[in-house]
C-alpha positions as CSV (number, residue, x, y, z in Angstrom):
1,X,228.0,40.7,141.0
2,X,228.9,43.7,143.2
3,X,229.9,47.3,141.7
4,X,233.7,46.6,142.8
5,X,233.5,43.5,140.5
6,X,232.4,44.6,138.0
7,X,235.3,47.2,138.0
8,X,237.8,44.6,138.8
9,X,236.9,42.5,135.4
10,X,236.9,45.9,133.2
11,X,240.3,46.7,134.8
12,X,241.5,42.7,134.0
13,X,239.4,43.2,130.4
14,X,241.0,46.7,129.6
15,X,242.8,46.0,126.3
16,X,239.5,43.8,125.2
17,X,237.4,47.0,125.6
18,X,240.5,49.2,124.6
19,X,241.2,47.6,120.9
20,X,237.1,47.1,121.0
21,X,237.1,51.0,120.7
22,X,240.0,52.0,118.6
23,X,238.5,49.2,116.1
24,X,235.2,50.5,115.9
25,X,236.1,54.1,115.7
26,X,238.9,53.5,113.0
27,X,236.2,51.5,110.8
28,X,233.4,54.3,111.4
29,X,236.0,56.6,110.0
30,X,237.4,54.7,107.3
31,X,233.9,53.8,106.4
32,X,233.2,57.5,106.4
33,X,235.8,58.7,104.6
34,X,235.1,56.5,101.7
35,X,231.3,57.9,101.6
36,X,230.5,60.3,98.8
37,X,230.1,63.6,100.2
38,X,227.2,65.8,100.1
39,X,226.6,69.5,99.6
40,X,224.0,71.6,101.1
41,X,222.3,75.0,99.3
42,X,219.2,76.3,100.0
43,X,216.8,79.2,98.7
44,X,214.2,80.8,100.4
45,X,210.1,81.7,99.0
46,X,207.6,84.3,101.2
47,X,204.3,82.9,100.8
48,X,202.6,85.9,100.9
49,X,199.3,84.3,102.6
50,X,197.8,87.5,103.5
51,X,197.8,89.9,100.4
52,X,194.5,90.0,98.5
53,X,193.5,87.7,95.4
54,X,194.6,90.2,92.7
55,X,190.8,88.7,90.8
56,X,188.3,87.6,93.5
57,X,190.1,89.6,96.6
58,X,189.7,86.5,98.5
59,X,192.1,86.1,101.6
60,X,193.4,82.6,102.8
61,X,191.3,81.7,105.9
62,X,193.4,81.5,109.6
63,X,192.5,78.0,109.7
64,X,193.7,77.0,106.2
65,X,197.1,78.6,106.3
66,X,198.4,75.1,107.9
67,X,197.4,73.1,104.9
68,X,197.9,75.5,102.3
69,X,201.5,75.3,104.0
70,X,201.8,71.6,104.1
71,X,200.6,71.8,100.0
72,X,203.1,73.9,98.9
73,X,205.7,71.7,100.9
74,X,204.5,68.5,98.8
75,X,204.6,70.6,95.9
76,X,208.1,71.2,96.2
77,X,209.0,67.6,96.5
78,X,206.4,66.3,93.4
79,X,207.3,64.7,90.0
80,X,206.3,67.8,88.1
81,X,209.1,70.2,90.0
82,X,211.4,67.7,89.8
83,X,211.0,66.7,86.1
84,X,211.1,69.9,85.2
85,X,214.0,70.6,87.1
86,X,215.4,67.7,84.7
87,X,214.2,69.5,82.0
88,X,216.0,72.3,82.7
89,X,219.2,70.5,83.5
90,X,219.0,68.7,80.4
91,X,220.4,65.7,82.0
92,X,218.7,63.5,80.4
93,X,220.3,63.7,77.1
94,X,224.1,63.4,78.6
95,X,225.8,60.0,78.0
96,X,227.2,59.8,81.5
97,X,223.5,60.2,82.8
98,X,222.1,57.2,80.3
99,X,225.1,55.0,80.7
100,X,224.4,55.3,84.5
101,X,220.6,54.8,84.2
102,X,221.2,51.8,82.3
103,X,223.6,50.0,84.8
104,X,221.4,51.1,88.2
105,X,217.9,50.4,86.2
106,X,218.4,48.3,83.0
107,X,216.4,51.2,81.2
108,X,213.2,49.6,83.5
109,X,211.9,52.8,84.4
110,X,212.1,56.2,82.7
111,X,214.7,58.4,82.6
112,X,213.1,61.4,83.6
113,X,211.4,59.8,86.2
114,X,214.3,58.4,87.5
115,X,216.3,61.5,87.4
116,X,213.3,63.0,89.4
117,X,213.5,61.0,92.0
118,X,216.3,61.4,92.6
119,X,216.6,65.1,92.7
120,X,213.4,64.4,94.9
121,X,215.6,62.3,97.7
122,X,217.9,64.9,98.4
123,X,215.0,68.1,98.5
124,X,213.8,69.4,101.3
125,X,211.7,72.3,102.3
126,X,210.2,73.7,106.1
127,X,209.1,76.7,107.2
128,X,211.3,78.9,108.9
129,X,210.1,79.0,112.3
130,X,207.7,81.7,113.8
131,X,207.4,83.1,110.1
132,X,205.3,82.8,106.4
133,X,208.9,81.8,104.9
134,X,209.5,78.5,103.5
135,X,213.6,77.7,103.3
136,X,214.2,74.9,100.3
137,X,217.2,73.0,100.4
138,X,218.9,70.4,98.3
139,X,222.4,67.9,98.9
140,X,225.0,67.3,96.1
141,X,228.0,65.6,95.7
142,X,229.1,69.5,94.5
143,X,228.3,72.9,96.2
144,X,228.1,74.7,92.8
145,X,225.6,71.9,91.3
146,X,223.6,71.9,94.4
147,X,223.2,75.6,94.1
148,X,222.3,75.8,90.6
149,X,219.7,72.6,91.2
150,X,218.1,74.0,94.5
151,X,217.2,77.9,92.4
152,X,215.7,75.5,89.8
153,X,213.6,73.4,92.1
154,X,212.5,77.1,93.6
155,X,212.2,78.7,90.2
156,X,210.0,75.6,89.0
157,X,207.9,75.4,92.1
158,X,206.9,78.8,91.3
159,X,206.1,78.2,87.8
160,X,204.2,74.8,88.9
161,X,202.4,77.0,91.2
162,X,201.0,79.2,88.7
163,X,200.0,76.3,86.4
164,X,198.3,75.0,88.7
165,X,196.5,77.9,89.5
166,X,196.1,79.0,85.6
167,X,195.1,75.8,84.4
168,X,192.4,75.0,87.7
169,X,191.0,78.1,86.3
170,X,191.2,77.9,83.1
171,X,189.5,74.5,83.2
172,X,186.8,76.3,85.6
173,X,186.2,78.9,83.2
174,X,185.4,76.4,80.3
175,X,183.0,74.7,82.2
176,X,181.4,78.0,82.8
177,X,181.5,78.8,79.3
178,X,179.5,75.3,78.5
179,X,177.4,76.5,80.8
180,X,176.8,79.6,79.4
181,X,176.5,78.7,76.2
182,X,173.5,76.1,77.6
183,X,171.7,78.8,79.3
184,X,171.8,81.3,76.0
185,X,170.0,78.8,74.4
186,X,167.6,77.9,76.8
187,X,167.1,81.5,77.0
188,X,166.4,82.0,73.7
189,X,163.9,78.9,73.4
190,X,162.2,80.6,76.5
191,X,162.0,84.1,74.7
192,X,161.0,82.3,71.3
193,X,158.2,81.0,72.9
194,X,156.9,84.0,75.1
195,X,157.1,85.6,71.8
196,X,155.4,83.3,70.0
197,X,152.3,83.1,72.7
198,X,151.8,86.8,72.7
199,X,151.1,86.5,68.7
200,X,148.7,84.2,68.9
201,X,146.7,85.8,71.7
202,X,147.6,89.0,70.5
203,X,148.8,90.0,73.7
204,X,152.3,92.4,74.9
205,X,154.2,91.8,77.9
206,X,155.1,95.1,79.0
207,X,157.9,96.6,80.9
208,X,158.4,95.0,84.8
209,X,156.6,91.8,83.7
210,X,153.2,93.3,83.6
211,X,151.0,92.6,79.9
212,X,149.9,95.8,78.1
213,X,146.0,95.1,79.3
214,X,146.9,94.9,83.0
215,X,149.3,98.1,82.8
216,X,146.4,99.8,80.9
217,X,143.7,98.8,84.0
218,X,146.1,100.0,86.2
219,X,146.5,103.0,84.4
220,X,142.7,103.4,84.1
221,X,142.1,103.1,87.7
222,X,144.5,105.5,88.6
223,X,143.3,108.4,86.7
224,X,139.5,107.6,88.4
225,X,141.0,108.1,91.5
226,X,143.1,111.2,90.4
227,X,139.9,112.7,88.8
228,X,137.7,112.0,91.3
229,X,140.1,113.1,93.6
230,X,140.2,116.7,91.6
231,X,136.1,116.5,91.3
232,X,136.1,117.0,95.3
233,X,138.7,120.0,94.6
234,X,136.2,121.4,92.7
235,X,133.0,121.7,94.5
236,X,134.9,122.6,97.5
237,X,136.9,125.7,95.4
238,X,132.8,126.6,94.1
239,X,131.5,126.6,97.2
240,X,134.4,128.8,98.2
241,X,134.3,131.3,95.5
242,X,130.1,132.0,95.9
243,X,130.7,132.7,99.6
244,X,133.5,135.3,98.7
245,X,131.7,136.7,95.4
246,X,131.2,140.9,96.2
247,X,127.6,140.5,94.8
248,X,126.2,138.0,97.6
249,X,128.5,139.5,100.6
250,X,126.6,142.8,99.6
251,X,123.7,141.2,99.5
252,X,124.1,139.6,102.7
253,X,124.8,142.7,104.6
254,X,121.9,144.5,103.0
255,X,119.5,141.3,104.1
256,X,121.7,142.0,107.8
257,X,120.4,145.7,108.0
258,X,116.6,144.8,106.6
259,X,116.3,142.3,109.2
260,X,117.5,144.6,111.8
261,X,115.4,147.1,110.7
262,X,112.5,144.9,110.4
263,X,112.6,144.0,113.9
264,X,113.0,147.5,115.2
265,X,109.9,148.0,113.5
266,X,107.8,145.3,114.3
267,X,108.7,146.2,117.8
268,X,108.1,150.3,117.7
269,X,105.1,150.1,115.3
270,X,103.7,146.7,115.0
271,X,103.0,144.4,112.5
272,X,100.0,145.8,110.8
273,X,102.1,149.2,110.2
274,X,102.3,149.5,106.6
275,X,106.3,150.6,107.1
276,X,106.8,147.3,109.0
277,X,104.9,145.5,105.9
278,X,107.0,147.4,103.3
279,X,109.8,146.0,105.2
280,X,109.0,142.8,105.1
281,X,108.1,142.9,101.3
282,X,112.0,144.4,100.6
283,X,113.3,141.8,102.9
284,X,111.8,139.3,100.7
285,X,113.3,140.9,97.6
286,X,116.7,140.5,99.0
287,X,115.9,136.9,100.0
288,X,115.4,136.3,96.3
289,X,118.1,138.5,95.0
290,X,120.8,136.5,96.8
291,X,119.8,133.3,96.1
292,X,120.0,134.0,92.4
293,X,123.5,135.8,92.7
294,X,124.7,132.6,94.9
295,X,123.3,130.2,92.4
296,X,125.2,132.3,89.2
297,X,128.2,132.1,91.4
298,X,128.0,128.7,92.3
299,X,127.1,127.9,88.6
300,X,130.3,130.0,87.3
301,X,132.9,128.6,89.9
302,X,131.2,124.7,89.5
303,X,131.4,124.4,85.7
304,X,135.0,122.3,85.8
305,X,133.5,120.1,88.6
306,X,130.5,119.5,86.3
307,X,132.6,118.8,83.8
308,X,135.0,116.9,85.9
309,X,132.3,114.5,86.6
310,X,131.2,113.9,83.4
311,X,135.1,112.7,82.9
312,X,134.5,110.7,85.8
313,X,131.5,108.6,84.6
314,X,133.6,108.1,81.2
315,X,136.3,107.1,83.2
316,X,134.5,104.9,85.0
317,X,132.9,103.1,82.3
318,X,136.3,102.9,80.9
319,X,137.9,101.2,83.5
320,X,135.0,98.9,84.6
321,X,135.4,97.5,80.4
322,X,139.0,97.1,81.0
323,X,138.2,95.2,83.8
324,X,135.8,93.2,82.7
325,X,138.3,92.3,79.4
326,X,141.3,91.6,81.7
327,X,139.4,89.3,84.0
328,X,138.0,87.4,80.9
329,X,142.0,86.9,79.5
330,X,143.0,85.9,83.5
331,X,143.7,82.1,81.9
332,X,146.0,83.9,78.7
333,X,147.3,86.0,81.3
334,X,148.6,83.7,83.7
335,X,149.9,81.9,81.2
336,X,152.0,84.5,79.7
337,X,153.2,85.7,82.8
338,X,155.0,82.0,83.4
339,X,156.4,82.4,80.3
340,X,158.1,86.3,81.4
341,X,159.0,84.8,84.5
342,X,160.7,81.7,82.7
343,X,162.4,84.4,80.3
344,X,163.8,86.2,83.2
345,X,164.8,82.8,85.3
346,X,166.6,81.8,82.1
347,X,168.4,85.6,82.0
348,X,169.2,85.5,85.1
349,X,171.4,81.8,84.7
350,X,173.2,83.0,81.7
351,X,174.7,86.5,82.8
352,X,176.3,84.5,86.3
353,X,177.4,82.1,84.1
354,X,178.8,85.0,81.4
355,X,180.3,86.9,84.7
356,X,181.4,84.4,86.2
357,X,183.3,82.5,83.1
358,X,184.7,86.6,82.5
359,X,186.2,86.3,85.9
360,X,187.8,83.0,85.6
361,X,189.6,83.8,82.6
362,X,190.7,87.0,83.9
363,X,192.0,84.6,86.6
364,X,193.4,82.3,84.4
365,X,196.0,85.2,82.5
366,X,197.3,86.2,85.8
367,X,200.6,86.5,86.6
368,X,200.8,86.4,90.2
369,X,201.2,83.3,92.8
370,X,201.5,85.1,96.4
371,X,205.1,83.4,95.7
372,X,208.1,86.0,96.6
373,X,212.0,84.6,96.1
374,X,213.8,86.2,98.9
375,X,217.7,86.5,97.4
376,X,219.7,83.9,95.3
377,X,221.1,80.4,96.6
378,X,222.9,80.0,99.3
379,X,225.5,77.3,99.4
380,X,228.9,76.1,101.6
381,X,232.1,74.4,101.0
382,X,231.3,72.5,104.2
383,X,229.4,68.5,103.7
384,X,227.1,68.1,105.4
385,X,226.9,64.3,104.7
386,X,229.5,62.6,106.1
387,X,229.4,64.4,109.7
388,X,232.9,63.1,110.8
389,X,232.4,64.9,114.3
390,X,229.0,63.1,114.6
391,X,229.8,59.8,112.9
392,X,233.6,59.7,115.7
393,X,231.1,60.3,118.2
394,X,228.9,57.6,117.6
395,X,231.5,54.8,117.0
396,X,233.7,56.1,120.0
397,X,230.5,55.5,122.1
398,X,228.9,52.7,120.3
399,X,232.9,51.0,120.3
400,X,232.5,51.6,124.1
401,X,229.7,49.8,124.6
402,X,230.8,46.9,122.0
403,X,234.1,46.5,123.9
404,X,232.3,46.3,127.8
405,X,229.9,43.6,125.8
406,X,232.7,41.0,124.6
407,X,234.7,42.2,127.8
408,X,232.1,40.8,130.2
409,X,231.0,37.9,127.7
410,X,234.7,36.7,128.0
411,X,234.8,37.3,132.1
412,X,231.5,35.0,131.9
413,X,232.8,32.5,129.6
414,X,236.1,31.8,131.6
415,X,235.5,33.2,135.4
416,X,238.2,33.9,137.5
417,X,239.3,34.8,141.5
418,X,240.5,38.5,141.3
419,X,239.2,39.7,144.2
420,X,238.0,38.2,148.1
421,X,234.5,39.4,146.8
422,X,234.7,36.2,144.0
423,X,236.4,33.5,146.5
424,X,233.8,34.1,149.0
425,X,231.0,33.8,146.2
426,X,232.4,30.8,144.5
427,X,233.5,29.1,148.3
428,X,230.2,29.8,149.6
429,X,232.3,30.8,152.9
430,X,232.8,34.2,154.6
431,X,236.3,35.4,153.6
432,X,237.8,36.4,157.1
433,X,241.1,38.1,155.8
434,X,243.2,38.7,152.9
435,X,246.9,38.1,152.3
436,X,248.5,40.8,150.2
437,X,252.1,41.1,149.0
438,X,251.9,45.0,149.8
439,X,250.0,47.4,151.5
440,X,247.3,48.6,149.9
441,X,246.8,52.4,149.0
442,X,244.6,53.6,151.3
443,X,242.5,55.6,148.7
444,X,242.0,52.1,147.1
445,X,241.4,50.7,150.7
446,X,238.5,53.6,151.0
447,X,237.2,52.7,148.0
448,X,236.9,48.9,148.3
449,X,235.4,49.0,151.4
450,X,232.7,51.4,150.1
451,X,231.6,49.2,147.1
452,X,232.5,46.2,148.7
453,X,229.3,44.1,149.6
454,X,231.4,42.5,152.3
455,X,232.9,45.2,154.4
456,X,233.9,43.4,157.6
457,X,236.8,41.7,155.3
458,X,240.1,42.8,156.3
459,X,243.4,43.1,154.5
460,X,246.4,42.0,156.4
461,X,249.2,42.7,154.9
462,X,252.4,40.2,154.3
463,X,255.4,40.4,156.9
């Protein structure tokens, strides 16, 4: 079938496809106009993502921000906003309410429930493109009721959000409180006995963890090494004051001049000379005279080191005791030093579980859900359900494609000769001219000989 007849059987088929499109369209919008109509409202909610946990100061990662967004969405649209939407509403104590719940259900399935759901159908919620803000809208059959509904589904999404996050951790914090309470009393049974151990060995664990024998070794051993420390001072400060005593430096020079003297002799007069023996005999005096001065200074200036040593022999003796006891209680010791560490393990559990069941609760009596209402509820004379423009549209178009359906279905069914095009198809013959009663327009001419799968078919028109 060629383009040209094709055209010829919509042109023969016109008032088929013609009443095939007025029908459609005038049912669409009967239909239509008989539809309930539908009310849009919506409300809007920042979801502050970015401020800091007023408790913990925890952020909402990058990467969670699309599902945290996707949960607040199914929030909106879950049984517990909606019920408590109904709730609010009250609806499901009005008489027209039941008496329609019993003719759609039969009383089969809750009220509530079935007032949810269907506050449910018609909510919808998506964030606003390029932004944190998340628009909530809701259809009724009545602009003012679908504005009051859609601030209560917004006012009990926000309330549903901080139960949520009040009871999560208010459930949290009980379990840390169980918790808790489990590690006080392990804590105490692990004190109990630590206490309990050091009265039967007759032992005290000291401050740090360290027993009262070890701390007293250590406390030994470091005043040895502090006294013997200060017994070096000591000899050191003696030797220093008998070399600057007046007595011996006198001395010293006077030994000096004898030797000097003693040598000019020896040299001038020999050593028979009784000057040069006198000499030598005072030289010898002085000899003796300052070793006896150096040894009273020395004496004088080392009596703290004497004494310092004694102190370190006593300390010593002290220390090497303590020793000796500490490394005979090494078993006790050990043993007792398990016990601290098991005390301090045991602390340790029960004041994260004691902070940490603090900061729950503290989370669990807060008032904030990152949740900001941006103005009240927005809502337009206008349905939105039925779309007459839309609905015309589609039957006009869906009417036209109906109509060219049952047009060419018809053709098809009883096939006629409109043009040369069908006699030479159903002749099986060329068609060499055509006969018509008046000459044809050329325009129409132009056109059928452009479409035409025949071209070389001429017209001659009737004398």
């Amino acid at each position: 079938m060629s383009f040209i007849q094709f055209l010829r059987i919509l042109m023969a088929r016109r008032w088929i496809i013609l009443g095939t499109l007025v029908g459609c369209t005038v049912l669409a919008l009967a239909v239509a106009s008989r539809l309930p109509e539908r009310y849009p409202a919506k409300t809007r909610v920042m979801l502050d993502v970015i401020k800091p946990d007023p408790v913990t100061g925890a952020v909402i990662a990058t990467q969670f921000v699309r599902g945290y967004t996707r949960t607040q969405i199914e929030l909106i649209q879950d049984y517990r906003v909606a019920g408590d939407v109904v709730d609010r509403r009250g609806d499901a104590t009005k008489p027209s309410v039941i008496a329609m719940w019993q003719d759609e259900t039969g009383g089969a399935i809750d009220i509530r429930r079935w007032l949810a759901e269907r506050i449910i159908k018609h909510t919808d919620a998506n964030l606003v493109e390029g932004s944190n803000i998340l628009e909530i809208s809701y259809e009724a059959p009545n602009p003012e009721v679908a504005r009051s509904v859609v601030g209560m589904i917004r006012d009990a999404y926000i309330d549903a959000s901080l139960r949520f996050r009040t009871d999560s951790a208010g459930r949290t914090a009980d379990w840390y409180r169980q918790q808790a309470d489990k590690a006080q009393l392990a804590l105490v049974a692990a004190e109990t006995a630590k206490s309990n151990f050091e009265r039967a060995n007759g032992l005290v664990m000291g401050a740090g963890g360290v027993d009262a024998e070890t701390t007293k070794l250590q406390g030994l051993q470091a005043a040895l090494l502090t006294a013997r420390g200060a017994a070096g001072q000591q000899e050191v400060s003696a030797l220093q004051t008998a070399d600057t005593s007046g007595m011996v430096s006198n001395l010293k020079m006077q030994l000096a001049t004898a030797e000097d003297q003693l040598q000019q002799a020896g040299e001038r007069l020999g050593t028979s000379h009784p000057t040069y023996q006198a000499l030598v005999q005072r030289r010898q005096l002085l000899q003796r005279q300052l070793a006896t001065e150096t040894a009273a200074a020395r004496s004088s200036g080392g009596g703290g080191a004497a004494a310092s040593r004694r102190s370190i022999a006593e300390l010593d003796a002290e220390y090497r005791a303590q020793k000796a006891l500490v490394l005979g209680m090494k078993d006790k010791l050990d043993q007792l030093g398990a016990l601290q560490r098991e005390v301090e393990l045991r602390r340790s559990q029960y004041e994260k579980a004691a902070a940490r069941t603090a900061d729950l609760k503290l989370e669990a009596d807060v008032n904030e859900t990152g949740l900001v209402p941006l103005g009240d509820p927005v809502g337009t004379g206008t349905p939105s359900f039925p779309n007459m423009p839309l609905i015309a549209t589609m039957a006009v178009a869906g009417g036209l494609v109906l109509g060219l359906i049952l047009a060419i279905g018809v053709e098809l069914l009883g096939r006629r000769v409109r043009g040369s095009e069908d006699l030479a198809a159903a002749a099986r013959v060329p068609v060499l001219a055509v006969i018509a009663g008046n000459r044809p327009s050329p325009i129409r001419e132009w056109f059928r000989r452009r479409l035409s799968r025949n071209s070389d078919v001429g017209m001659v028109p009737a004398q």
